[in-house]
N, C-alpha and C positions, 0 to 999 in steps of 0.2 A: 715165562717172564722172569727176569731177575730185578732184584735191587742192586743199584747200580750205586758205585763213591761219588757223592757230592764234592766238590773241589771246592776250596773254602780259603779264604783269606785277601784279603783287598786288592794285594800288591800281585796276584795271579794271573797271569797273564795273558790267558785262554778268557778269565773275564773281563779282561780290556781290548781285548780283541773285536772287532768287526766281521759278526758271522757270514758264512756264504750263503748264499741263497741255494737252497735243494731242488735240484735239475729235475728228478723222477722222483714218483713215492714209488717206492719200492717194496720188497719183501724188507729189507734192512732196515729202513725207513717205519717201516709199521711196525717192527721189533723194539727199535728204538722208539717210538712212543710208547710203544705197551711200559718197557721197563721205567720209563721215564713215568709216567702214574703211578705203576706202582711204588717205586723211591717216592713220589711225592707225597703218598696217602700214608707211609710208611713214616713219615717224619710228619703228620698232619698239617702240611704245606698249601697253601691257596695258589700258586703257581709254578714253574720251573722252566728253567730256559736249556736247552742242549748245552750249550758250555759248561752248564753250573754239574755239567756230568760227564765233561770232556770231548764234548764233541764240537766245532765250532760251525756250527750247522744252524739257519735259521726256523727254527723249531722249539715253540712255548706249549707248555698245556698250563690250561686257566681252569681252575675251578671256582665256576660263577654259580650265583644264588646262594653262595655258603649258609650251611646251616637251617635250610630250608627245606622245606617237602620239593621243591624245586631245583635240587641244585643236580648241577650237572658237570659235567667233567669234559672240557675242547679243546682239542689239540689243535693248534694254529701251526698252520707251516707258512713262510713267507708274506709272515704279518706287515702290511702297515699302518699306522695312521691317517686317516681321509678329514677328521676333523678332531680335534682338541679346542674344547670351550676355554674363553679367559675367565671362567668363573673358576677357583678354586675352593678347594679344603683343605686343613689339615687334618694328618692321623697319623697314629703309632704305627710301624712299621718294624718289621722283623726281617732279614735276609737267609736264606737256608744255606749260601754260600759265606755269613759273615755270621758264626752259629751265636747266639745268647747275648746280643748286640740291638738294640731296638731305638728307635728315634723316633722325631715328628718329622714328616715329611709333608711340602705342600705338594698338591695333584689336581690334574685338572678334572672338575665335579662329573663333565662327562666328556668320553669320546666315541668316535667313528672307526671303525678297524675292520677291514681290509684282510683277509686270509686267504687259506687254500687249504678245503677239508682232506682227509684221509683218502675220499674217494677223486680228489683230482681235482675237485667242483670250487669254485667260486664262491666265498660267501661275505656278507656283511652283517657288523653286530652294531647296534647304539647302544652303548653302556653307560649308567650312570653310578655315582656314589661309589661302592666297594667293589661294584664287578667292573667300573673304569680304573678305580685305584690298582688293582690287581693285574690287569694288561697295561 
């Protein structure tokens, strides 16, 4: 596993970009999440997207349950949304690609997402509160 360069700055243009959707998980693919965790844990980051490391690949890892005897670490490949509530929240918010920069942002309290595990498989998550804000 390496630690890989986070790409940083607003106006960067990998992060305004429209990622591809990942055709195979692959050996490559698995490499690239490995390193992609570890850069996250490595900067104590609650999530990361493939661009935010140069690749423009749809591919997040979430770390849900933060700071709990529960928390766990999921690599999402080919995420989507299936439901976004119109209830919101606000909260402070930090970007790993905009370093030492922090705002309120509003989110929806919960959503519905849609992925593709490591193994191929199909999965859905309902997330609510911080582990919605965070995907």
């Amino acid at each position: 596993m390496a630690i890989l360069s986070i790409i940083t700055g607003v106006d960067n243009k990998i992060l305004r970009e429209v990622s591809a959707p990942v055709k195979k998980i692959d050996r490559k693919i698995k490499k690239l999440v490995a390193d992609m965790i570890e850069t996250m844990q490595s900067v104590d980051g609650l999530g990361i997207a493939a661009s935010q490391v140069g690749e423009n690949l749809r591919v997040f890892i979430a770390r849900l349950n933060f700071d709990t005897a529960n928390e766990i670490i999921v690599p999402m490949i080919n995420s989507e949304f299936l439901k976004v509530s119109e209830e919101t929240e606000e909260g402070e918010e930090g970007c790993l690609s905009v370093p030492r920069v922090f705002g309120v942002v509003r989110r929806a309290k919960k959503v519905t997402i849609k992925y593709t595990d490591l193994r191929g498989q199909p999965q859905t998550l309902n997330l609510g509160d911080l582990n919605a804000r965070i995907v």
